[in-house]
TORTIMI-344032 format. One line per field, with one value per residue (C-alpha): residue number from 1; y negated, x negated, z negated; chain. Coordinates in Angstrom, 3 decimals. Each point is the difference from the previous one (the first is absolute). Layout:
residues N
i: c(NUM  ...)
Y: c(Y  ...)
X: c(X  ...)
Z: c(Z  ...)
ch: c(A  ...)
END
This chain:
residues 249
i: c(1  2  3  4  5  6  7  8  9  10  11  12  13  14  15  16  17  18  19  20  21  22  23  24  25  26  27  28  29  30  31  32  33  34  35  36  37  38  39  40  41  42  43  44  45  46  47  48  49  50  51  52  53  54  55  56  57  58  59  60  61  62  63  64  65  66  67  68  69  70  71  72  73  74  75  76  77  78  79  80  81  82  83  84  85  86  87  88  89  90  91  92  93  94  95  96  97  98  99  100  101  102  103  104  105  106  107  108  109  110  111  112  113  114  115  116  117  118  119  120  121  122  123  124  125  126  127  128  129  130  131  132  133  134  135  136  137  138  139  140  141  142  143  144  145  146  147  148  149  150  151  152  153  154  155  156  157  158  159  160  161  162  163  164  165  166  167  168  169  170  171  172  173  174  175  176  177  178  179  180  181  182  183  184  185  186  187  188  189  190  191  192  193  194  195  196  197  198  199  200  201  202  203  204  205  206  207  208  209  210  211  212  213  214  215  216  217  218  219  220  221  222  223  224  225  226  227  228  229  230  231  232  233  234  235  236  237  238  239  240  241  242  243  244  245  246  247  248  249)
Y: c(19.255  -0.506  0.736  -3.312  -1.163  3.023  -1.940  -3.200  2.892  1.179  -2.071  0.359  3.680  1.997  3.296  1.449  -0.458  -2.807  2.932  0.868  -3.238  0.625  2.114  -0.220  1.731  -2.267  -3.112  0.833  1.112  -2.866  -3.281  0.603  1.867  -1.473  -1.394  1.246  1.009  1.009  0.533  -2.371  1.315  0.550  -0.569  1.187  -2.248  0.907  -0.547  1.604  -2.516  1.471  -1.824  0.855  -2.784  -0.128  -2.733  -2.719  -2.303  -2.084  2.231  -1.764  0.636  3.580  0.526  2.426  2.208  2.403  3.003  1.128  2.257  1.451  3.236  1.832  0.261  1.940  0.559  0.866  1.046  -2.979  1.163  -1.805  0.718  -2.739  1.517  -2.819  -1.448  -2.873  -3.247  -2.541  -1.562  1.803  2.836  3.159  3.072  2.625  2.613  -0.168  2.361  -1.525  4.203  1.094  2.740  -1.005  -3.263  -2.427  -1.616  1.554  2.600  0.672  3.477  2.241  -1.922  3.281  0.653  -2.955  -0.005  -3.863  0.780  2.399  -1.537  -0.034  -1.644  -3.648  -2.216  1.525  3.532  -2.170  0.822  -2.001  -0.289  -1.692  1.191  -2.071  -0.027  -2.397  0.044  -1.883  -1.403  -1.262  -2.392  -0.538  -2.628  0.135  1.197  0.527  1.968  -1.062  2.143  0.658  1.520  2.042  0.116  2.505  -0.514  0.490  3.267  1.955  -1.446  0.155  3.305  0.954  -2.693  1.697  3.773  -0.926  -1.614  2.659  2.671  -2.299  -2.290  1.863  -2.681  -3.422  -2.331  1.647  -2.392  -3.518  0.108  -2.449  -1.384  -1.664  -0.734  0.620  -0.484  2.928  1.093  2.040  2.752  -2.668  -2.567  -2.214  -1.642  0.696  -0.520  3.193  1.086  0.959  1.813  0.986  0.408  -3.017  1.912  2.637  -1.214  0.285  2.183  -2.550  -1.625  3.707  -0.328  -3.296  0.698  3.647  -1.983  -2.741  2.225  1.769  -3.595  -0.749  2.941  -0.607  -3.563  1.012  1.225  -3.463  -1.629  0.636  -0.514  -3.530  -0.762  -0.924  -2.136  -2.637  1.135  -1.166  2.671  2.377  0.967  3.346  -1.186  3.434  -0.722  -4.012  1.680  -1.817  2.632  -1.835  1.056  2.519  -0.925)
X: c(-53.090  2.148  3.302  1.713  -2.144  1.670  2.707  -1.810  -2.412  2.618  0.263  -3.802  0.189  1.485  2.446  0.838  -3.534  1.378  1.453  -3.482  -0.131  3.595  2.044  3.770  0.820  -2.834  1.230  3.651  -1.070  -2.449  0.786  4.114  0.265  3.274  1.662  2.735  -1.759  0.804  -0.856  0.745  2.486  0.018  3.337  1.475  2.653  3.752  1.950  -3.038  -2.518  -3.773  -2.127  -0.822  -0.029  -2.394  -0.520  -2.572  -1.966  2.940  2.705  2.746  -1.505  0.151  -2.739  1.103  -2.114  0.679  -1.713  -1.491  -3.577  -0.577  -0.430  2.501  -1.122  3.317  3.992  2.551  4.010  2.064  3.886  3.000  3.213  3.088  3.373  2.153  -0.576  -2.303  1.707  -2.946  -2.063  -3.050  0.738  -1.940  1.241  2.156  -2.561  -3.613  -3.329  -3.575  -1.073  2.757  0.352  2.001  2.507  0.962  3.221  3.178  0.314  -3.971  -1.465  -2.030  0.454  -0.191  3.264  1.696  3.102  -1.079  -2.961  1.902  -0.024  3.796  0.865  -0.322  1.645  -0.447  -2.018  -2.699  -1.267  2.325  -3.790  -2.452  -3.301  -2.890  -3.768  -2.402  -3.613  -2.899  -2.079  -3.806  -0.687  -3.478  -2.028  2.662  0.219  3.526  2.343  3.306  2.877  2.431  3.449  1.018  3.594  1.962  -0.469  -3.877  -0.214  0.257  -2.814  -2.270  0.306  -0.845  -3.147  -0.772  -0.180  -2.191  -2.491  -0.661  -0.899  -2.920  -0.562  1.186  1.349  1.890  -2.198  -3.129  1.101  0.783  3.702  1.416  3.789  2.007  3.475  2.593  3.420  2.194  3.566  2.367  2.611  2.498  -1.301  -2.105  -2.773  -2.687  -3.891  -2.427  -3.215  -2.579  -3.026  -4.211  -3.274  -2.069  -3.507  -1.056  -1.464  -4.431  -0.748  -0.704  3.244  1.698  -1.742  1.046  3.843  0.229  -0.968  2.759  2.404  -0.134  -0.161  3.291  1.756  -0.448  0.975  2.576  2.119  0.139  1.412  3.137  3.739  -0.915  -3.382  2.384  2.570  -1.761  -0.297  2.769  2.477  -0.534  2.746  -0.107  0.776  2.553  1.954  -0.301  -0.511  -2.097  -3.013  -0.566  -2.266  1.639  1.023)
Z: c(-57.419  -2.743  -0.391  -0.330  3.110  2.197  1.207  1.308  1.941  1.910  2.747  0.959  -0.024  2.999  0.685  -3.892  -1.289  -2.586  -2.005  -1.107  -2.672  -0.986  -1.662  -0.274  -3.116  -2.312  2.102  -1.003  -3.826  -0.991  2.618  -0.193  -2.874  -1.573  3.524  2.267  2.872  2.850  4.125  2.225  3.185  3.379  1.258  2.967  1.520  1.200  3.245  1.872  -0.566  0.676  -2.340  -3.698  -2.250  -3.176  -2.498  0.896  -1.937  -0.324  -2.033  1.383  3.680  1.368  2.730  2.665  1.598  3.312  -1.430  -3.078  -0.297  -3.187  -1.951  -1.810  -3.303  -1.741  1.551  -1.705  0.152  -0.955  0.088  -0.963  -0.319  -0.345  -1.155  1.410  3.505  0.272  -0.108  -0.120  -2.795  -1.465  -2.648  -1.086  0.965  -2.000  0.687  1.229  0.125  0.642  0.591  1.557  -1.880  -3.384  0.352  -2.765  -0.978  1.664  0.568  -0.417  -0.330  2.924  3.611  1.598  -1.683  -0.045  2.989  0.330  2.121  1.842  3.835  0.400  -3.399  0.976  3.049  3.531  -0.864  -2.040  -3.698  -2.521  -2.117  2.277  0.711  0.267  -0.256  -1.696  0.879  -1.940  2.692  -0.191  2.718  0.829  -1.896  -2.742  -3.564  -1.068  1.836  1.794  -0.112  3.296  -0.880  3.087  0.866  1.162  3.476  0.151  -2.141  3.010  1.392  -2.486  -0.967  4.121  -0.837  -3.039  1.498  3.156  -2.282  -2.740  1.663  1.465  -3.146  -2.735  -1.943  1.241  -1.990  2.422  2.452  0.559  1.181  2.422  -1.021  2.586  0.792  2.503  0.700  -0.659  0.464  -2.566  0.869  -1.139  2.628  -3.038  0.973  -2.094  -0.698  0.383  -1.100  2.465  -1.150  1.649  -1.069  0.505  -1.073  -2.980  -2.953  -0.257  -2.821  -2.385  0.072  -0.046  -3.520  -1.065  1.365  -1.370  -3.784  0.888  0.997  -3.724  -1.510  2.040  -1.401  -3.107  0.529  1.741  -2.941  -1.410  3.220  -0.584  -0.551  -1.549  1.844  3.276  -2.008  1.918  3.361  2.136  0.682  3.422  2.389  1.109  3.684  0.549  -2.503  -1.553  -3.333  -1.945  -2.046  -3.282  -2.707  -2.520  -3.240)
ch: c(A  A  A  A  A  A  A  A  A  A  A  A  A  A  A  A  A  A  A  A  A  A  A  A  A  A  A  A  A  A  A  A  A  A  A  A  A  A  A  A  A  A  A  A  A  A  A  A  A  A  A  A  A  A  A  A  A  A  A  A  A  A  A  A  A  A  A  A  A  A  A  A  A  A  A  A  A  A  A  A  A  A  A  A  A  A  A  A  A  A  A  A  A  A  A  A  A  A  A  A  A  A  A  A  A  A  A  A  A  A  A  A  A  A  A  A  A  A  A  A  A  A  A  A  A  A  A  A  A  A  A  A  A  A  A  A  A  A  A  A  A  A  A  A  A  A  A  A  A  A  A  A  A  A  A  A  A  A  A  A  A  A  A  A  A  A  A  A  A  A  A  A  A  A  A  A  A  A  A  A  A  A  A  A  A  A  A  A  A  A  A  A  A  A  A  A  A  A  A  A  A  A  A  A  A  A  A  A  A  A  A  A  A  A  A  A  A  A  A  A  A  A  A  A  A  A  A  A  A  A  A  A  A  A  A  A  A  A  A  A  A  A  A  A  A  A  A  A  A)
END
């Protein structure tokens, strides 16, 4: 099948098996070479709620959906670190790290150093630099990833996810993962959406194939979604804190 046809196939082909007409990286070179491209986002809500909500057909109408079964192609650290207290609107943050390991802006250099991500250092024990997560995520029958930023609040969780499935799976994109939502409480009495996390079924062989290529593709891609790529993403509110985690500049 040609290339260009890949994408009308989709639909007519079950689990991940699509990925074997398509390729990301020559999609994203030839077909969008030249545009600002990004991932669409899977939001999770505040105030508790326990549905996701995800761009539709309609941009202007988010569909909302109870769970969410997909693979995890790629995670990584996204930190960030505000040096005044949050007092609404959407800004970028003095510092931020998408590796967790060196931060950039103020006061930037090695995270493990910093005394910003030192629990203690913000309001009521917390991290002054927040700590989140974001996962590209394959659904089946799709093409392009989604991303999910995980607050705060559901970091626990997955890491607890993540160490009762590798010793079985080996990897977390072995697996089609199960996301759901429930309603959580903070120390500080906030109300507060939270990630929920199980194995719906392991991948066939031939679609450990097909993801193990995507996942490379997405990592490459990945360095190019960025602190512009987001600029037109609306804003997400870490739900401990009501900072708002905007793309770095």
């Amino acid at each position: 099948m040609a290339k260009n046809n890949a994408l009308a196939a989709v639909n007519s082909i079950d689990g991940f098996l699509a990925l074997q007409d398509f390729n990301l990286s020559d999609v994203m070179a030839e077909e969008l070479s030249g545009l600002s491209v990004s991932f669409e986002r899977i939001k999770i809500p505040i105030g508790g709620g326990t549905v996701f909500e995800i761009p539709g057909d309609d941009p202007d109408d988010m569909d909302t959906l109870k769970e969410v079964n997909a693979v995890i192609l790629y995670q990584h650290t996204l930190n960030a670190y505000y040096a005044t207290k949050y007092a609404g609107g959407s800004h970028p943050p003095d510092c931020g790290s998408f590796d967790g390991v060196t931060g950039r802006g103020n006061p930037g250099g090695l995270c493990r150093n910093c005394p910003y991500n030192e629990f203690g250092s913000g309001e009521n024990g917390a991290k002054a630099c927040k700590n989140r997560r974001r996962l590209y995520l394959l659904r089946e029958g799709d093409v392009f990833p989604v991303i999910l930023s995980l607050p705060t609040g559901s970091l626990k969780g997955f890491t607890r996810y993540l160490m009762r499935i590798l010793p079985k799976y080996k990897s977390s994109n072995a697996v089609v993962t199960r996301f759901t939502l429930k309603k959580a409480t903070s120390g500080t009495g906030v109300i507060y959406s939270q990630a929920q996390f199980s194995v719906v079924r392991a991948l066939t062989f031939e679609e450990r194939t097909l993801i193990a290529a995507m996942t490379e593709q997405v990592k490459a891609v990945s360095m190019n979604v960025g602190y512009d790529a987001e600029d037109t993403i609306p804003p997400h509110v870490d739900p401990d804190t009501g900072e708002i985690i905007e793309p770095l500049r």
